[in-house]
Every structure is written in structure tokens, then in C-alpha cells.
N, C-alpha and C positions, 0 to 999 in steps of 0.2 A: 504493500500500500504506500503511496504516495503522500511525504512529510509536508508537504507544498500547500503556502495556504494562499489562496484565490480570494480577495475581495470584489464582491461585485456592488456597483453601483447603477441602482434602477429604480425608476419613480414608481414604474408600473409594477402594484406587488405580484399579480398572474407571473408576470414574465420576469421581475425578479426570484420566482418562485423556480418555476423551470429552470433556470438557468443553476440554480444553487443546487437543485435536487440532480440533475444531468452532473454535475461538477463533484458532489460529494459519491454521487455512485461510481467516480471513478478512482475514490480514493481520498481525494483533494480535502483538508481541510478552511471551510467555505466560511467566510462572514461578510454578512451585506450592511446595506446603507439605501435608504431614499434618495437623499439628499446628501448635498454637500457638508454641513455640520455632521449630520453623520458620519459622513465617510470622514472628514479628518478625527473624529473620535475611535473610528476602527482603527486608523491605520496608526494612530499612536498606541492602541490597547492592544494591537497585533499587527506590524509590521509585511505586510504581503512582499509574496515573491513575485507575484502577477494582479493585475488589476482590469478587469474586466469592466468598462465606465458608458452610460448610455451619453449619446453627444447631448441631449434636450433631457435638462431634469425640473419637468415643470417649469418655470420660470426661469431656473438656474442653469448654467453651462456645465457639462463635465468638466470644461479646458481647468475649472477652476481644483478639482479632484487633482487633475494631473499635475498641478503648479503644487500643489501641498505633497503630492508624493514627492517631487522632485528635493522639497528642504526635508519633506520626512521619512522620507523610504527610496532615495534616490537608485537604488539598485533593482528598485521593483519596476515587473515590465510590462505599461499601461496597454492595454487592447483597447481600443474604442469603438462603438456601438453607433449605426446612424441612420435611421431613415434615411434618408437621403443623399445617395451617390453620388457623388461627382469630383472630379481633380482639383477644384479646389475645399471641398468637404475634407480629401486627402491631405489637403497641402497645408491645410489648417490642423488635422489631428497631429502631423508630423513633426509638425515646425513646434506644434506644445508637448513633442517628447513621447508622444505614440510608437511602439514598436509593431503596432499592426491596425489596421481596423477591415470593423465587418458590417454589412448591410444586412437592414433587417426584412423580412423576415429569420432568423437566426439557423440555419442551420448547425444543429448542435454539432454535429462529426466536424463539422469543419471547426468549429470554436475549439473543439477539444485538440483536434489537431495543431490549431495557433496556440493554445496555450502550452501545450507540447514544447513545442520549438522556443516560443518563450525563455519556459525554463531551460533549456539545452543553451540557448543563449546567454543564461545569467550562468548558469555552472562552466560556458566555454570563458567568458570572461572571468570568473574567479578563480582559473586555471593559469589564464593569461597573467592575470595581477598577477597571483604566485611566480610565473614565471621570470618576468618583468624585475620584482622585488627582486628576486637571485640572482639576477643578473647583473644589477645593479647600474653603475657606468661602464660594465667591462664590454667588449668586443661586439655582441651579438644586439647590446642595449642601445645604442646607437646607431645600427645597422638594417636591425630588423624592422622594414618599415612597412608598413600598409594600413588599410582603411577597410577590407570587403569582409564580408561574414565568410569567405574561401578560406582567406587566409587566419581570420577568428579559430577557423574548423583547426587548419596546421596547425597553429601556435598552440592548440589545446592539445594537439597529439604528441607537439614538440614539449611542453609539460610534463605530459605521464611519461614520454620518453626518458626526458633527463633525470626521475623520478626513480627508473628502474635501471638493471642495468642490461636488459636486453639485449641482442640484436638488433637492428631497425633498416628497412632497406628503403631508402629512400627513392624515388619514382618521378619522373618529369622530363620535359624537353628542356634539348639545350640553355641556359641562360635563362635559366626559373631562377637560379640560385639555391641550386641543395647543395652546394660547398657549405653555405652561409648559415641550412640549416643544421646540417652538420657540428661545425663551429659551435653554433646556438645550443645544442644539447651536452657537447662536452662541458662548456663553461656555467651551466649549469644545472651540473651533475656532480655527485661525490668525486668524481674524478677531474674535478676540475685544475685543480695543484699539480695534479701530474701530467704528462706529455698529450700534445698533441699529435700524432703526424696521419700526414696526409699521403698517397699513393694515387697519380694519377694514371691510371694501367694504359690507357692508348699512347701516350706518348711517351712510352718506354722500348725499345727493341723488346722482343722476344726471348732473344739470349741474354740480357742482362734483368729481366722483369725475375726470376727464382731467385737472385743473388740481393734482387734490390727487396723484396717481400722476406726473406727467411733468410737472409745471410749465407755466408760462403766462407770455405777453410781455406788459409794458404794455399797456393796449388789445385784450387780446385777445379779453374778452368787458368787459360793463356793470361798472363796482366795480373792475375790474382796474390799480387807479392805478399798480403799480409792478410789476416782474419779480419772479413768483413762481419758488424752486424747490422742484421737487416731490422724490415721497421716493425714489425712482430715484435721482436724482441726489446727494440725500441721505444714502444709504446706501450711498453707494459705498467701498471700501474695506470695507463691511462689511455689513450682512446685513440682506435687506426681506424684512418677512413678508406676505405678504398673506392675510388671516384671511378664510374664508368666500369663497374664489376662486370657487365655482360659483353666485354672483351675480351674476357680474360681467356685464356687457352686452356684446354679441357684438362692437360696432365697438371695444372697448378689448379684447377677446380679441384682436385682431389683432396691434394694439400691442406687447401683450406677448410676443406668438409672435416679431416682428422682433423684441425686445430679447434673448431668447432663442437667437433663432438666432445677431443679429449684433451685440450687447451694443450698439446705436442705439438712441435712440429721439429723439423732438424736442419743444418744448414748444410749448402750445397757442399758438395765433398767431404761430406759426415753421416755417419746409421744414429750417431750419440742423440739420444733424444733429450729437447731442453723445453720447458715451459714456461708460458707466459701468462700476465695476467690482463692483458690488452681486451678492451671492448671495441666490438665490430659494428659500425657504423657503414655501410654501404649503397652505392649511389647509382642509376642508373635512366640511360633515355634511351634506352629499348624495352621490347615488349619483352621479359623472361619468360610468360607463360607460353608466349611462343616459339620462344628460343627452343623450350624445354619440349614441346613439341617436335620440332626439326630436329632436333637431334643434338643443336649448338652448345646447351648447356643444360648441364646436370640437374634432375629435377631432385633431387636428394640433399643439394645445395642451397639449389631454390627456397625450399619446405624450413631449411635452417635459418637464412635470411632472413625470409619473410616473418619475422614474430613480430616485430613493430611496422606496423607497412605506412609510410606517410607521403599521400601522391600529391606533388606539387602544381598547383594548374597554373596554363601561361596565362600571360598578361593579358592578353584577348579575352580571355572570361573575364576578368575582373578589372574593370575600368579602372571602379571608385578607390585603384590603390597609383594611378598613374601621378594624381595631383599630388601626393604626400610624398610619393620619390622623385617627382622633378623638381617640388621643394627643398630634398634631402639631397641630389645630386646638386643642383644651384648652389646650397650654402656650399658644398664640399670644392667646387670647382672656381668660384669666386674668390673662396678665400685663396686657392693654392694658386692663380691667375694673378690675387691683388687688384680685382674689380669689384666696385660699388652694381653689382648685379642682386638686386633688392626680390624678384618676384618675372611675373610671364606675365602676356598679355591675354583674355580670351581667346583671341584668333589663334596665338600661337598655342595654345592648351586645349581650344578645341580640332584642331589640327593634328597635333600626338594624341588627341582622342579618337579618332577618326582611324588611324594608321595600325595594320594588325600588327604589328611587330612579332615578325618571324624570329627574331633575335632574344626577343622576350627582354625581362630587365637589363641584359646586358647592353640589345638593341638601344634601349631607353637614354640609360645611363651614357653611351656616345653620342647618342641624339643632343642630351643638353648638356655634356662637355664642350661640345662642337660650339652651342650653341652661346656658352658665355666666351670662349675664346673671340667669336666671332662681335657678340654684343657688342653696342656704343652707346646704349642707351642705359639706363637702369632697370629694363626689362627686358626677357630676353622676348623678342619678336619673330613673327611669321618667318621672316625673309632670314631670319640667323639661325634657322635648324637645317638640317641635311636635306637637298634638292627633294632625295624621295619622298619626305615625310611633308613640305611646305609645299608640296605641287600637286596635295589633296585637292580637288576641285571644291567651288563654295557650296554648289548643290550638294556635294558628298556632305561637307558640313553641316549644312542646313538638313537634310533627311537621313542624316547618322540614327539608325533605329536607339528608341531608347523606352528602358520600360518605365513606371509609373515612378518607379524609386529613384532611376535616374535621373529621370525630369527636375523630382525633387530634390535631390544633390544639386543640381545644377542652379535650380531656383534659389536654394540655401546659400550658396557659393557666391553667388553674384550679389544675393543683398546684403549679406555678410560682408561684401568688398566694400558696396556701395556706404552700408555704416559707418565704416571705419575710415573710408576716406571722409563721408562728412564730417564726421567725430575728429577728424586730425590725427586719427591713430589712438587716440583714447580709447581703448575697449569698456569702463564701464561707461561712458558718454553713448557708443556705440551698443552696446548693450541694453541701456533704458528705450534708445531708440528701436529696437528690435524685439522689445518688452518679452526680454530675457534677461537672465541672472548672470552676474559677468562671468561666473564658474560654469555654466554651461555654454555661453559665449567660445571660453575658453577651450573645453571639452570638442566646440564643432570645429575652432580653428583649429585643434589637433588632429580632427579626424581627418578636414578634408585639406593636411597639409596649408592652412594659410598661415602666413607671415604676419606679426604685428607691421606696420609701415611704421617708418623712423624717418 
């Protein structure tokens, strides 16, 4: 049964009735409210993890329920309730801190389903927190950047990862950035004090790839003047990555399946068997389950690997994480240039929105390197990103499909700019104007990557 407690707010008692009695048969612990006084009486005498709010409470607005979760139960995840459909019904529940809304007539399965996901989203972000907290200022805290519920989903797998000491095979195309998450799981994890290394298998020869993973005895092959060790043994205590594992050639698939099973391995031109205490972190952008089909690699390997499986999606899925890393690459390439390169233009951010990047974040990340070297302004503009990505046509611009959420992103983004330009860069000035809290001001320009202006 489900610990989860669901406040509903509903004038009508019929339908605040159903809604509680659907909510408590599925476990949920349920307290309602008429009204506004009521509900901030619930939610101080019990704290909800979801708030289920009708938009018209008799006279009174839900928007006001949600303003009072927001100082009283700022974690809790408002559903809003509405007769009346439409984009901006939406754009108003959203902008007052809604994580979802529904039209009524209510279809229960579907309410139970949102409030579902809901709560999977307040336990992906109290994953995240933890995370976050661990990490602290070190490497991965400063790196790890996004904004989409995709990447929410990682960051909470990249948690329970660092958490255990599993295996974990890490999944994506090129220039996702599963080095980074990589990276992100050793540093925090128990093994974070001890070694990193890394092993990037394609850009190794063949005959030197045994010697470089598991070391080599004087004489073991031509050039071998003195005892190498390899990075198994090297990273013991602490954490081997091996990038591009579905490379690997079939007789060192072997290898690593015994070190796997019985933490052995031995070094080239030796039977001596030596152990390690190294955790496997491995990375790839092929399909193994098809490898493992064709014949290419070992499904016994495979099956070892995959205990932690965390698949990385490209940057084409998830938009809402482009504005927060061309914010993050801007500050990093500005400062190492020594330009006053402050922010982007619309045109040039709805432009790198527009563009699939086959390259994924790496693509991105050269796009606005290019882009402030090039800059003369204090924004980097249309005409200073790379021919391919600024030679988007405007129509492409203009009819870039976008769903409901992204509209809203984009509607948030722009009056959020518009604010804080009239405000002079004052964000609690900017904030009253936006009649929002400057802590939740704060919270959107984190999300969607903006800049205070200076």
C-alpha cells in the first residue's frame, strides 16, 4: 500500500467524494478541502506529496491553493482540475506551479495515472538532491547539466548507481556524454578517493589493447622491456571505465567475463593469477542485444554488464536541456576567450533548436565554442554559429513542431527575459512583476538555463 498522501481540493462534495474514495482504494492516504482556508489548514496538518486542486472553487481560484503549497509544501506536486480547456487554461495552471492538469469530466485511470508519475517525479528529484548534495563542487557538479524529465529519469539511475557498487552499462549515441556519466557515478560513490581510469577500447591497436587492460610481464611480447600494469589493476580500489565495450574483440571478452565472475585476471606473459578490487563501469553506442545475436559478442558478458543499464537519449529528444548547456558552454568558452559574451539571442537559440544534432552535446558544445570565438557583440547571434546550424530556414523556425509543454517553456523563457530586462536585472523587481516568489523566479532561471543580466 501506498505511504503517499493526496490532498484534494473540490467545492463540489459529489465529486470531491469520488475523487477521494477512487484515490484511497488505491492505497493513497487522502485529505480534502472545499475551499481555500481549508486546504491551507490540510496542508499544514499534513503536508501532501500531490495535490489534486479544482481550477473554480466557488468564488475562489485554486491558483491560490497552489501559491500556499508553494511557501508550505513546496515539494508537493499540484494536478489541476478544469472545466474548461484550453492553452491558455494551461499556461495559467503552469506558470502557478502545476505539474499537470486535467479536464473535467474526470477520468479516474487517467488521474491515477498522473498522480503516478507525480510521485515518481518527487522521488526522481529527491534522488537527484541526494545526488547533487555528494557531489558537491566536485567534477560531475558543474558538468552535469540539463533541464528535461529524460534526463530527471538518468540522474535518478545515476543515484542508485553510485549508491551500489554494481556493474552499470551505460547505452547511447555518440556525444550523449556517458564518459560524463561515468565520471558522475565514481565521484559519487564510496569509491570516490580512489582511482579513476578510463579505457577507450576503439582507439587502441588490437595488439597493444591485452597489455593496456590487464598488464604485461617483461618479455612478454617485442618492446616489453619492463613489467607493465594494466588498468584493472590500476583501478583497483576504485573504478574502470571501459568506453565503447562493444569493440572489444571476442578473446578479451573472455577475460573480462572471468574478472567479472571471479574478480582474476593475469597479465600478458603470466598463468600467476592477481586480483582486483576495481568497479566496472561500461559504455557503449551499439546495439549489444544485437551484437549478441550475430554472433559479435558474448551474451554471457552481456547478462554481466547489464545489472545497472542506464540508456542515454540524444539531444533530439530532449530540447528543454539545449538552453541550460549553451548557457553552460557560453560561460565556459567566454571566460577561456576573455569575452564579455553575457547570453544568445532568440533567433540564434531558436535556430540550435531547430537543428537535430547528429553530434548530440558534443555537436552543441562546438556549435557555441564557434560561436563566442566568432561573437562581437554580447550575444552570441544567428550569423556566429556554424553555416549548418544558422542556414535553418525561418519557416523551419516558425513551424519547429512543439508540444503543449514546449510552447510553454518557451512562453516562460521569453517573459522571464522580458522581466528582467524591464527590472534592470533585478530579479525580485522582476519577480513581483511576474507575480512570483523570487525563489521560484530563481528555480525557472535555473531550469531553463537563464543568466541574471549585469
Amino acid at each position: 500500500m501506498s505511504q503517499a498522501v493526496i490532498l484534494v481540493v473540490e467545492d463540489d462534495p459529489l465529486q470531491r467524494r469520488l475523487v477521494r474514495t477512487n484515490l484511497e482504494s488505491e492505497g493513497y492516504t487522502v485529505s480534502d478541502a472545499a475551499g481555500v482556508a481549508e486546504a491551507r489548514q490540510a496542508i499544514r496538518r499534513l503536508p501532501p506529496d500531490v495535490a489534486v486542486v479544482d481550477l473554480r472553487l466557488g468564488r475562489e481560484s485554486g491558483l491560490a491553493v497552489l501559491r500556499t503549497l508553494r511557501t508550505e509544501a513546496p515539494a508537493a506536486a499540484p494536478i489541476m482540475i478544469t472545466a474548461f480547456a484550453s492553452v491558455e487554461t494551461a499556461v495559467e495552471a503552469i506558470q502557478a506551479g502545476a505539474y499537470d492538469y486535467l479536464v473535467k469530466p474526470l477520468d479516474f485511470k487517467k488521474l491515477l495515472l498522473v498522480v503516478e508519475r507525480a510521485l515518481e517525479r518527487n522521488r526522481l528529484r529527491s534522488e537527484v538532491r541526494t545526488l547533487r548534495e555528494t557531489l558537491g563542487e566536485r567534477f560531475s557538479a558543474k558538468n552535469f547539466v540539463y533541464a528535461s524529465p529524460a534526463m530527471e529519469a538518468v540522474a535518478g539511475l545515476m543515484a542508485k548507481a553510485a549508491a551500489s557498487d554494481a556493474t552499470v552499462l551505460i547505452t547511447g549515441e555518440t556525444g550523449t556524454g556517458k564518459d560524463l556519466v561515468a565520471r558522475s557515478i565514481h565521484v559519487a560513490s564510496r569509491r570516490a578517493s580512489g582511482p579513476f581510469q578510463a579505457v577507450n577500447i576503439p582507439s587502441l591497436p588490437e595488439s597493444l589493447l591485452e597489455s593496456e587492460l590487464f598488464g604485461a610481464e617483461k618479455g612478454a611480447f617485442t618492446g616489453a622491456s619492463e613489467r607493465k600494469i594494466g588498468k584493472f589493476e590500476a583501478a583497483s580500489g576504485g573504478t574502470l571505465f571501459l568506453d565503447e565495450i562493444g569493440d572489444l574483440p571476442l578473446h578479451l571478452q573472455v577475460k573480462i567475463l572471468r574478472f567479472l565472475q571471479d574478480r582474476e585476471f593475469s597479465r600478458l606473459g603470466s598463468t600467476a593469477l592477481l586480483h582486483s578490487d576495481a568497479r566496472i563501469l561500461a559504455a557503449t553506442n551499439r546495439d549489444l542485444e544485437k551484437a549478441v545475436s550475430g554472433g559479435g559478442f558474448r551474451a554471457d558478458l552481456f547478462y554481466r554488464l547489464n545489472v545497472i543499464r542506464i540508456d542515454v537519449p540524444p539531444l533530439r529528444s530532449r530540447q528543454e536541456d539545449i538552453a541550460p548547456l549553451v548557457d553552460h558552454f557560453l560561460r565556459r568558452y567566454a571566460l577561456r576567450e576573455g569575452k564579455d559574451v553575457r547570453g544568445i539571442t532568440e533567433e540564434a537559440l531558436a535556430a540550435l533548436s531547430a537543428h537535430a544534432f547528429p553530434g548530440n552535446i558534443r555537436e552543441l558544445e562546438n556549435a557555441v565554442e564557434r560561436a563566442v570565438v566568432f561573437s562581437e557583440t554580447d550575444r552570441i547571434r544567428r550569423e556566429d554559429l556554424p553555416p549548418l546550424v544558422a542556414a535553418v530556414r525561418e519557416a523551419e523556425l516558425a513551424d519547429t513542431p512543439a508540444s503543449l509543454e514546449e510552447r510553454v517553456r518557451r512562453l516562460e523563457i521569453r517573459e522571464i527575459r522580458k522581466a528582467l530586462e524591464a527590472a534592470g536585472g533585478v530579479k525580485s523587481r522582476a519577480a513581483r512583476a511576474l507575480g512570483l516568489t523570487e525563489r521560484i523566479l530563481s528555480y525557472k532561471m535555473k531550469t531553463y538555463g537563464l543568466t541574471p543580466l549585469s
